[in-house]
C-alpha positions in Angstrom: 88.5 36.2 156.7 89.3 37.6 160.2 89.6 40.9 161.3 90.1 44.1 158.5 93.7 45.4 158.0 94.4 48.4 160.1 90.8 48.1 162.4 92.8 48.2 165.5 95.1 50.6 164.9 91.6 53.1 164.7 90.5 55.0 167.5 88.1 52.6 169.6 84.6 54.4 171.3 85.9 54.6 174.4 89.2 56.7 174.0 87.7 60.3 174.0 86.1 59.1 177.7 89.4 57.2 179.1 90.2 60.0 181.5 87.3 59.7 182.9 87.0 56.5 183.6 90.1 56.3 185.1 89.0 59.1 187.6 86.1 56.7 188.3 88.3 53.6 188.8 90.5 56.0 190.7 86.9 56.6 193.1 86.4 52.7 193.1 83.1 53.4 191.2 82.4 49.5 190.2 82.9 48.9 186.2 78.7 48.4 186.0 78.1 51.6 187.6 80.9 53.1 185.1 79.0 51.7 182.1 75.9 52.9 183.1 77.2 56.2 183.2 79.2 56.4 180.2 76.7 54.7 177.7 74.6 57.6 177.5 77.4 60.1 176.3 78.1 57.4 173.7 76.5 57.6 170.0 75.4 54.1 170.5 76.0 52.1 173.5 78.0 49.3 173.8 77.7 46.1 175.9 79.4 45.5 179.2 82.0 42.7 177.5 83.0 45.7 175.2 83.9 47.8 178.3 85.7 45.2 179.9 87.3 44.3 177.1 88.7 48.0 176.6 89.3 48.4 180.4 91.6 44.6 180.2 93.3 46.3 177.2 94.9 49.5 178.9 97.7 48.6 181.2 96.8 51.7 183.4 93.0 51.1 183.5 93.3 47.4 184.0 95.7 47.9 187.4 93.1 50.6 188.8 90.5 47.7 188.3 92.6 44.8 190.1 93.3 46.9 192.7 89.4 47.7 193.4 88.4 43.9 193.4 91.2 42.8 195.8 
């Protein structure tokens, strides 16, 4: 049961556009707008938990996005 062995060592969706979502975090562009602007690059689109989730799980990413809600 649970997650399979090795899934999050994989490369997730998100990683080939990271740099440019930090630019856009960088340009206090809010994580919605991001989303909307990202999803149509993506082979299918994910939800807006999903992006959270991957912007919460990169140290770097995550502190751009603290600093823009403070």
């Amino acid at each position: 049961m649970g997650r399979p062995k090795g899934s999050r060592d994989k490369e997730r969706v998100l990683d080939p556009h990271r740099e440019q979502i930090k630019e856009y975090l960088q340009l206090q562009v809010p994580l919605r707008r991001i989303l909307s602007l990202a999803n149509p690059h993506l082979e299918k689109p994910i939800s807006y938990p999903a992006y959270r989730y991957f912007v919460r799980q990169d140290a770097e990413l995550l502190e751009l996005w603290r600093a823009q809600r403070q």
